[in-house]
MMTF fields as JSON, N, C-alpha, C and O atoms, coordinates in Angstrom:
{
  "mmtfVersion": "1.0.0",
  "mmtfProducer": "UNKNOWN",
  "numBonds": 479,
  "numAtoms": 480,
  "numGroups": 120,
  "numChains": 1,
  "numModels": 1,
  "chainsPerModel": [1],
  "groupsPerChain": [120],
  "chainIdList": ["A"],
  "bondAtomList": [4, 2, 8, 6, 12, 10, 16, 14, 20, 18, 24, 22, 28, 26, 32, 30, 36, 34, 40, 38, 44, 42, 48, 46, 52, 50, 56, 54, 60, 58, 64, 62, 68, 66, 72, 70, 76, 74, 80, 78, 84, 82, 88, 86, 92, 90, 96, 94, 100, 98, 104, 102, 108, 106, 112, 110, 116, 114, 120, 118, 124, 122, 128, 126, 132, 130, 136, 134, 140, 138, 144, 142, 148, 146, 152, 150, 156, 154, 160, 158, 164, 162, 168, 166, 172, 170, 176, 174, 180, 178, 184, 182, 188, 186, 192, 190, 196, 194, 200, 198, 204, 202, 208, 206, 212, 210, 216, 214, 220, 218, 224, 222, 228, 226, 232, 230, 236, 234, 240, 238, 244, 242, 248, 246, 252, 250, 256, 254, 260, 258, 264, 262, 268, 266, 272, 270, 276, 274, 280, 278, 284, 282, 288, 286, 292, 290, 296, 294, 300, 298, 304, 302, 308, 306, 312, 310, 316, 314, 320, 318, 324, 322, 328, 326, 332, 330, 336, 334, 340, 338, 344, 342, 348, 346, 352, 350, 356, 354, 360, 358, 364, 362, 368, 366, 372, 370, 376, 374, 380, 378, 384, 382, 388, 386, 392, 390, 396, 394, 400, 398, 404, 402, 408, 406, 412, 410, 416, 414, 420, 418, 424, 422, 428, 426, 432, 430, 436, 434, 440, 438, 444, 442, 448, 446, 452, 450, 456, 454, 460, 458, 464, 462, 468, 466, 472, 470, 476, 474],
  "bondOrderList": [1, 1, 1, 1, 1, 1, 1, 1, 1, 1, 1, 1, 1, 1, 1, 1, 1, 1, 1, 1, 1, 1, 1, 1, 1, 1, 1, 1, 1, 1, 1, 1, 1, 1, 1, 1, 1, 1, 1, 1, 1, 1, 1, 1, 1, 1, 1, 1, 1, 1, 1, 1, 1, 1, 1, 1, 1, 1, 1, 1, 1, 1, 1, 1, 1, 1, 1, 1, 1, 1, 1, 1, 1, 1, 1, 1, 1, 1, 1, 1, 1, 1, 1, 1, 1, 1, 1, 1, 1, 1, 1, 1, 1, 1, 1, 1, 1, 1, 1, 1, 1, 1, 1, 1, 1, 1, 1, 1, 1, 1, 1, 1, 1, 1, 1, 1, 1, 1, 1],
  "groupList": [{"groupName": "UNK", "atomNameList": ["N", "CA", "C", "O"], "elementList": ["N", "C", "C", "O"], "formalChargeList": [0, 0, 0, 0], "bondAtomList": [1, 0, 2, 1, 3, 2], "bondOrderList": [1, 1, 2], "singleLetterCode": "X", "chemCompType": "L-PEPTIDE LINKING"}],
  "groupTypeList": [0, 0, 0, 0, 0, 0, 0, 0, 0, 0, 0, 0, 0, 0, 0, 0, 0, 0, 0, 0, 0, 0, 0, 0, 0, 0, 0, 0, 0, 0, 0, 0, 0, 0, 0, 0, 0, 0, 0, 0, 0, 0, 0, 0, 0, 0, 0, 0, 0, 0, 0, 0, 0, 0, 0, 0, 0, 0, 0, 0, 0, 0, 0, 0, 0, 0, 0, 0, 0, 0, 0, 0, 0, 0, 0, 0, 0, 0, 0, 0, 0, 0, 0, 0, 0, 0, 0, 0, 0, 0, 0, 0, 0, 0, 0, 0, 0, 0, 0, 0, 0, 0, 0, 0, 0, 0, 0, 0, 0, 0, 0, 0, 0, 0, 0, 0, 0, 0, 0, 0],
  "groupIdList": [1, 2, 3, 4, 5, 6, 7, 8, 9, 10, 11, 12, 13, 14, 15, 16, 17, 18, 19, 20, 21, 22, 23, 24, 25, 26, 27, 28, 29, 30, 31, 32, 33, 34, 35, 36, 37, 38, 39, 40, 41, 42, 43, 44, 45, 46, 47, 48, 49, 50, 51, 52, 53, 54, 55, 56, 57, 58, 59, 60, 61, 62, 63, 64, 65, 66, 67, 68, 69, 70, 71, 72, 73, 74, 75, 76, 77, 78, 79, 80, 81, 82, 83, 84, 85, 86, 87, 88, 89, 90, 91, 92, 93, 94, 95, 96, 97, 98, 99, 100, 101, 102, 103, 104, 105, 106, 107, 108, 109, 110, 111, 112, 113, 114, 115, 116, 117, 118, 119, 120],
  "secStructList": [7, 7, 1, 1, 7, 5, 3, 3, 3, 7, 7, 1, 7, 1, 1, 1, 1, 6, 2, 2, 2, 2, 2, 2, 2, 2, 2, 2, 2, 2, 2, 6, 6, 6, 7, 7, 5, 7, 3, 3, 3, 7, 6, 6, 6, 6, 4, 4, 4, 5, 1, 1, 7, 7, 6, 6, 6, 6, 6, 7, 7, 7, 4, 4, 4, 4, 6, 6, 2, 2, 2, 2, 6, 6, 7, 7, 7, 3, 3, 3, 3, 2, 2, 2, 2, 2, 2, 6, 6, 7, 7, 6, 6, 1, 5, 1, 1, 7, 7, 7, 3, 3, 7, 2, 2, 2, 2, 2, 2, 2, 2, 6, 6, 7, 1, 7, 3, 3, 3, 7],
  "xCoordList": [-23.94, -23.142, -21.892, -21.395, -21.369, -20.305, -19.315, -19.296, -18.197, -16.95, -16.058, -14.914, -16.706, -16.862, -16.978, -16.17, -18.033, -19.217, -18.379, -17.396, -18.563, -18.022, -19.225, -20.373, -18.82, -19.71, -18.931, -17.859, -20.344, -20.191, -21.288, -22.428, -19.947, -20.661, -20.871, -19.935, -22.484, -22.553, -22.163, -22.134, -21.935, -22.131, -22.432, -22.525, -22.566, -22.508, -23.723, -24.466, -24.099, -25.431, -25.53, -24.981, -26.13, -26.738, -25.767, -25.313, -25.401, -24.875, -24.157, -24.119, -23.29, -22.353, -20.781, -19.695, -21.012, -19.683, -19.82, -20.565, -19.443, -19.74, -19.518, -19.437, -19.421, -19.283, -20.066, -19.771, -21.683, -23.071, -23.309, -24.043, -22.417, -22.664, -21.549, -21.753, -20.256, -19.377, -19.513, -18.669, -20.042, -20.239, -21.614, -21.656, -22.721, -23.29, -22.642, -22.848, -21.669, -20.87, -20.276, -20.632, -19.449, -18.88, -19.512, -18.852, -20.718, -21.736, -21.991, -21.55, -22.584, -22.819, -21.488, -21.551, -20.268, -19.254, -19.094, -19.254, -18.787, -18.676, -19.575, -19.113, -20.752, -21.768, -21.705, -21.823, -21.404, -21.084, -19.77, -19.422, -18.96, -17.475, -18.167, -17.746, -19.084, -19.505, -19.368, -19.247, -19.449, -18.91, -20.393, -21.286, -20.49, -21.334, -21.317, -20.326, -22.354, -22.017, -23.321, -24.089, -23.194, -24.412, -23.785, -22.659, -24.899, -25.036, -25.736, -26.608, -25.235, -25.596, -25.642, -24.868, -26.526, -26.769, -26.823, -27.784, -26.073, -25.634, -26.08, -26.26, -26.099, -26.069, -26.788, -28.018, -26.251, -26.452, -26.677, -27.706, -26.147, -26.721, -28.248, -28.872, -28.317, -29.932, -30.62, -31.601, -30.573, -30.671, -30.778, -31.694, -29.887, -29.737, -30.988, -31.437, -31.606, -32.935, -34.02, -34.934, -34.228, -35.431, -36.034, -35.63, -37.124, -38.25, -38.673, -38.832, -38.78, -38.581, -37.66, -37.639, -37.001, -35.225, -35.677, -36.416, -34.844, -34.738, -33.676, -33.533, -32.519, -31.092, -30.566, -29.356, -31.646, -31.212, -31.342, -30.795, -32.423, -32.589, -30.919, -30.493, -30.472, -28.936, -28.096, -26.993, -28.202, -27.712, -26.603, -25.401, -27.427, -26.655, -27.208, -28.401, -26.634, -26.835, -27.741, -27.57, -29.124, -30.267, -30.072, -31.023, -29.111, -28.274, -29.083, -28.915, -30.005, -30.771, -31.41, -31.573, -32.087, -33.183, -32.542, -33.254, -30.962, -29.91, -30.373, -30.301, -30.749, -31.156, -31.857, -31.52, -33.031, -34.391, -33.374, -33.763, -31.863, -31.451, -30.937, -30.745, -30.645, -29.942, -29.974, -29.074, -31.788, -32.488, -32.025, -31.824, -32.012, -31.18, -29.991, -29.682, -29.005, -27.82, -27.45, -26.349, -28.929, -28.784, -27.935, -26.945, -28.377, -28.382, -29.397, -30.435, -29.254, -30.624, -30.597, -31.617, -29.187, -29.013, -28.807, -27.62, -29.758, -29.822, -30.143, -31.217, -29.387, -29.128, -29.421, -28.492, -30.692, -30.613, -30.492, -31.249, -29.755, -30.015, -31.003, -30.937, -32.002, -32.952, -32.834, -33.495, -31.986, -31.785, -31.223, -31.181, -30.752, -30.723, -31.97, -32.156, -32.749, -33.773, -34.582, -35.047, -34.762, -35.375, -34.837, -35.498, -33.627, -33.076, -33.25, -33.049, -33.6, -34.127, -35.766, -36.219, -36.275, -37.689, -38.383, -39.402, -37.38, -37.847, -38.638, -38.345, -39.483, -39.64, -38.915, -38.178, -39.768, -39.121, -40.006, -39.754, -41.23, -41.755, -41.728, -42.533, -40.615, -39.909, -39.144, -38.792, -38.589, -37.341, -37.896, -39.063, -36.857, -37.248, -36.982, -37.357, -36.442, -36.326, -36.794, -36.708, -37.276, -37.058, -35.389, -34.383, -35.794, -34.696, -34.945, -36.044, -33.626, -33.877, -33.484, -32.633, -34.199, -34.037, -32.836, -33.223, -32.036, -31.022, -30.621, -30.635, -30.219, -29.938, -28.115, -27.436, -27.975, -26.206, -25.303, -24.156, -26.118, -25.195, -25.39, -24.466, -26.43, -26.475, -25.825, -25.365, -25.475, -24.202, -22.9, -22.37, -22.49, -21.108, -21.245, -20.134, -21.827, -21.937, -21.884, -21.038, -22.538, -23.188, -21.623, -21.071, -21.288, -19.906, -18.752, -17.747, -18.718, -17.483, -17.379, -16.592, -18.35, -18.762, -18.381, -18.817, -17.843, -17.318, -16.172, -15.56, -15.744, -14.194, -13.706, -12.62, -14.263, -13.753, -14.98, -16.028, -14.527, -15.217, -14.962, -13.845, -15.773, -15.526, -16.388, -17.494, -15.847, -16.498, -16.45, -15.605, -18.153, -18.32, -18.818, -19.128],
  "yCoordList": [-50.157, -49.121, -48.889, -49.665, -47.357, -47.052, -47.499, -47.894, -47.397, -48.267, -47.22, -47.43, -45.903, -44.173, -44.36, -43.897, -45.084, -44.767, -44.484, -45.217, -43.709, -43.456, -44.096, -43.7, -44.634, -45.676, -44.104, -43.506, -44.076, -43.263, -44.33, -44.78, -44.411, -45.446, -44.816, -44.616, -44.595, -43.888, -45.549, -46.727, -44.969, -45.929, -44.813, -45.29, -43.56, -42.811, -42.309, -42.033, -42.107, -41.122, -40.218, -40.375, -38.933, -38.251, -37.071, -36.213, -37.127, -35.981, -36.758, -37.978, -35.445, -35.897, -36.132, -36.151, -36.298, -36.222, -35.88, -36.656, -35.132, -34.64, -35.611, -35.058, -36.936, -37.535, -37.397, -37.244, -37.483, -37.242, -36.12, -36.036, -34.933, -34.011, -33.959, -33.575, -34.361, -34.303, -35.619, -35.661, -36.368, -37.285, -37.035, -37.603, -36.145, -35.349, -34.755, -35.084, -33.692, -32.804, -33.562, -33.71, -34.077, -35.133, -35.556, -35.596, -35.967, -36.818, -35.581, -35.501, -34.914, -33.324, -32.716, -32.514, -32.4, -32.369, -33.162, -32.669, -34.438, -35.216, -35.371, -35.915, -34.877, -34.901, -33.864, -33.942, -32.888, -31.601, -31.427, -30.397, -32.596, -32.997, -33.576, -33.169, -34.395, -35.195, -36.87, -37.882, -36.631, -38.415, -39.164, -38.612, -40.196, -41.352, -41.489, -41.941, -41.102, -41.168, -42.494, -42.76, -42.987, -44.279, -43.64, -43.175, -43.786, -43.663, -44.804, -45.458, -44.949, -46.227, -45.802, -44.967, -46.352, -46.091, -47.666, -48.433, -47.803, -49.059, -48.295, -47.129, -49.494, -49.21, -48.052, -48.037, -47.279, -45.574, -45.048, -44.401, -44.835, -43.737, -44.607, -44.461, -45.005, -44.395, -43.767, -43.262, -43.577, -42.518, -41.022, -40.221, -41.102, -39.623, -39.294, -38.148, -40.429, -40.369, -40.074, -39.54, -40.313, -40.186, -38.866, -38.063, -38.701, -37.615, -36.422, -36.936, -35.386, -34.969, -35.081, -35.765, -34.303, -34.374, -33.266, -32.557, -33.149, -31.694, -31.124, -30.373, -31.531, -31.167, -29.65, -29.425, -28.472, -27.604, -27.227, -26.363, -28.448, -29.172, -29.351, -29.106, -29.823, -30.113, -29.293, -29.794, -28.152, -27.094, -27.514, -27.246, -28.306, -28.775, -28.299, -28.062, -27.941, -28.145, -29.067, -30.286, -28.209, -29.634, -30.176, -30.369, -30.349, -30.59, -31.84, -32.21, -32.486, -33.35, -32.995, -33.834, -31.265, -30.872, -30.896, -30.82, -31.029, -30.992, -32.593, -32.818, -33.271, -34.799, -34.584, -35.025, -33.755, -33.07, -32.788, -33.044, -32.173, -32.374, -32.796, -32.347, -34.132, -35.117, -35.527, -36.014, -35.11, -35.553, -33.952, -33.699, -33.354, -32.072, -32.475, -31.949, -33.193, -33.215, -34.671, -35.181, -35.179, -36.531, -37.351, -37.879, -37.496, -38.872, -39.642, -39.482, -40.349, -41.125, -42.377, -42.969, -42.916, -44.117, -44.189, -44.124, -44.362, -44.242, -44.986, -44.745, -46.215, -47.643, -47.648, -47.194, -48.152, -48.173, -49.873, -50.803, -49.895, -52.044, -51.879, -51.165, -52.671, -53.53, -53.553, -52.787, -54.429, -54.848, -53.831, -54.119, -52.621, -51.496, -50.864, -50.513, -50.667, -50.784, -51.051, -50.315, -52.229, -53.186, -53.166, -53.021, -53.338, -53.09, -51.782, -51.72, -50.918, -49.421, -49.071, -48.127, -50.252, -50.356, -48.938, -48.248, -49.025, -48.273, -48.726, -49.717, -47.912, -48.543, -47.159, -46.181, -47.941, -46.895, -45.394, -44.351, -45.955, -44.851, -43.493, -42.574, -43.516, -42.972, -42.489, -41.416, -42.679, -42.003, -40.102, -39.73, -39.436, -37.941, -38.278, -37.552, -39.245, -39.157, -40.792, -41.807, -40.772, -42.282, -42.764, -42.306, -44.107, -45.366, -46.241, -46.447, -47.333, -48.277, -49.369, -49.083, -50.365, -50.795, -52.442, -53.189, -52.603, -53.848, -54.607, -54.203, -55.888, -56.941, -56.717, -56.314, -57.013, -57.05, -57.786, -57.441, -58.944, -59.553, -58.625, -58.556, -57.843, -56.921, -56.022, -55.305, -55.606, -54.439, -54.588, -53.925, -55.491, -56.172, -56.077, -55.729, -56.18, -56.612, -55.146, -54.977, -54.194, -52.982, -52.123, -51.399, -52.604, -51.591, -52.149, -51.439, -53.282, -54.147, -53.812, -54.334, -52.931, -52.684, -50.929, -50.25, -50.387, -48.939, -48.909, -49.402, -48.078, -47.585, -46.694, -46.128, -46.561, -46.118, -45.831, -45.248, -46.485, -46.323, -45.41, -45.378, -44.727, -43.881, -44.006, -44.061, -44.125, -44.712, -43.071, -42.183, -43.354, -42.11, -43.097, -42.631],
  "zCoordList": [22.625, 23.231, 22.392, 21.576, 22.841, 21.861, 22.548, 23.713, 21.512, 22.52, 22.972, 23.374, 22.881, 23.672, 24.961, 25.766, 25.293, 26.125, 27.58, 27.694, 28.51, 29.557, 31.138, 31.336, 31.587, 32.527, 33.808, 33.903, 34.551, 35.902, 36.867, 36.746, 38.052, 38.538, 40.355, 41.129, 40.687, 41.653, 42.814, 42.459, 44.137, 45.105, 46.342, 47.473, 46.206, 47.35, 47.513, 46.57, 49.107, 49.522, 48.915, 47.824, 49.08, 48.525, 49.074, 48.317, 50.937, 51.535, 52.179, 52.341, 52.712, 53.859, 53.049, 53.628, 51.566, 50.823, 49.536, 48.937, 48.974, 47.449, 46.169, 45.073, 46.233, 45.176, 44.192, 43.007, 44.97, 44.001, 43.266, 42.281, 43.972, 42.94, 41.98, 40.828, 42.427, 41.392, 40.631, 39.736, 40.663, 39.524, 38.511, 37.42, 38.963, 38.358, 37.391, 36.222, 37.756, 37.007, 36.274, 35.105, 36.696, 35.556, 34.645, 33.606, 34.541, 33.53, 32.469, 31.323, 32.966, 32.274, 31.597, 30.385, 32.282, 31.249, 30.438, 29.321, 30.417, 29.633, 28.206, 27.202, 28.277, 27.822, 26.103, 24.881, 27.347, 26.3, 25.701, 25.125, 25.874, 25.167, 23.884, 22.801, 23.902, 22.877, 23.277, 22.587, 24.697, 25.161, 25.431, 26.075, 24.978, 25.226, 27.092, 27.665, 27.727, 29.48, 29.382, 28.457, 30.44, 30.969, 32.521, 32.697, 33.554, 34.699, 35.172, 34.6, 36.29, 37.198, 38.517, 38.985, 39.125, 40.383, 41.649, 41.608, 42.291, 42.94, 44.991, 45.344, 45.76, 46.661, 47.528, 47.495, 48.144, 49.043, 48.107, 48.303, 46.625, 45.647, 44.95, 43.899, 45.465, 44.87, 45.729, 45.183, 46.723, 47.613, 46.399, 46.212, 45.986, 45.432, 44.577, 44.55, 43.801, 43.019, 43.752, 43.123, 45.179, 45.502, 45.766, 46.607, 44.905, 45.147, 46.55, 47.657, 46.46, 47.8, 48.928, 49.951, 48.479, 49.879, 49.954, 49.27, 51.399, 51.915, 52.203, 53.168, 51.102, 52.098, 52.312, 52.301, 52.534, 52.822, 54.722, 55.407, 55.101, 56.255, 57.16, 58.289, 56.087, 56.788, 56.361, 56.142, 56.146, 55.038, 53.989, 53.98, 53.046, 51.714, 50.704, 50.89, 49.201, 47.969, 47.554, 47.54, 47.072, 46.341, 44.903, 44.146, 44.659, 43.433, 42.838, 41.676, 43.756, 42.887, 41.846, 40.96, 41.646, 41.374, 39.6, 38.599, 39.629, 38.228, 37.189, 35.981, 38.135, 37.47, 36.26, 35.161, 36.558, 35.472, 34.2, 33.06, 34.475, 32.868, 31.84, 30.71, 32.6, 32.107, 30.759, 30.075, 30.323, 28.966, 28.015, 26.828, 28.976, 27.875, 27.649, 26.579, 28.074, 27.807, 27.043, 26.836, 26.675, 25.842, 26.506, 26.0, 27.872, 29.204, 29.069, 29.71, 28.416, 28.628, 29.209, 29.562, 29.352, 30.283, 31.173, 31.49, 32.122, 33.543, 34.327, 34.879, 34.741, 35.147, 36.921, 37.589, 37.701, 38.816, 39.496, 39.218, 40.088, 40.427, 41.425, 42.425, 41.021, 41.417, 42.766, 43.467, 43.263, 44.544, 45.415, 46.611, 45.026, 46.105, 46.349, 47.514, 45.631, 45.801, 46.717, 47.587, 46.491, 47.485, 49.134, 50.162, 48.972, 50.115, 51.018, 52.231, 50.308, 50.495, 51.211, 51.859, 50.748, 50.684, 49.226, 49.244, 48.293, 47.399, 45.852, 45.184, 45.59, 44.055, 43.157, 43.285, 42.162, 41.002, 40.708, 40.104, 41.534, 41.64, 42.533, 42.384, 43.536, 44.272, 43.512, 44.003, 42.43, 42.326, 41.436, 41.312, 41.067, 40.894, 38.586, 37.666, 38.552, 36.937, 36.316, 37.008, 34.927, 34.547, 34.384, 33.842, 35.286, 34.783, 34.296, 33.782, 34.314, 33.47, 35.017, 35.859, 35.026, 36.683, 36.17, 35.271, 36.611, 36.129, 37.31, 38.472, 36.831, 38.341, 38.007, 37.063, 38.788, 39.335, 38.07, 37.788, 37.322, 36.072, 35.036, 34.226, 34.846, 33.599, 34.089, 33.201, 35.387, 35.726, 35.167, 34.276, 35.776, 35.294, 33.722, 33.322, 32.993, 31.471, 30.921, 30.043, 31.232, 31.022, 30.993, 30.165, 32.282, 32.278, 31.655, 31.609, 31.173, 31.031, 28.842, 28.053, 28.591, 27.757, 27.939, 27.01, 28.712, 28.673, 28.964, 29.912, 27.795, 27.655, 28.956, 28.829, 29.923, 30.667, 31.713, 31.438, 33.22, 34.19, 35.199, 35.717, 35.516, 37.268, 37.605, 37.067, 39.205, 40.267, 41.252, 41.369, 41.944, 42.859, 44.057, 45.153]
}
């Protein structure tokens, strides 16, 4: 990793508060600055990966459907922990993009390794 690299660190659902999409946005600006982004997904946000939502159901923004361009915007690190997961009753095959699936000590390591963290 670059010593660029900008760590976005989800912890939020999907709805009910806009972090997920503004830390979306964020990743994507950042992107097109020329910044090194890694995304992580901890806790309630992996929620945001999973396949088939309906949040126009609750009349929200399907801003998930923005994930698909992550690989246009040369995102390619896309960090989900393991154990939210699980706790979810989810696999990885649920989710709407490829990740890279990590336990909680390669988190800590992963980010402690970016010049700069935000937290959603």
């Amino acid at each position: 990793m670059k010593a660029s690299t900008i760590a976005i660190l989800n912890k939020s659902a999907p709805y009910g508060r806009v972090n997920g999409q503004e830390s979306l946005d964020m990743a994507l600006a950042m992107s097109n600055f020329g910044q090194d982004v890694n995304l992580f997904f901890i806790e309630d946000s992996v929620l945001q990966l999973v396949k088939r939502q309906t949040p126009d159901t609750i009349q929200h923004k399907a801003y998930h459907k923005t994930f698909a361009a992550l690989g246009f915007y040369d995102i390619d690190n896309i960090y989900v922990c393991q154990q939210s997961l699980l706790e979810r009753n989810l696999e990885v095959t649920d989710l709407l993009i490829p990740v890279t699936l990590i336990e909680s000590d390669q988190l800590t390591a992963l980010i402690s390794e970016s010049a700069q963290v935000m937290v959603f």
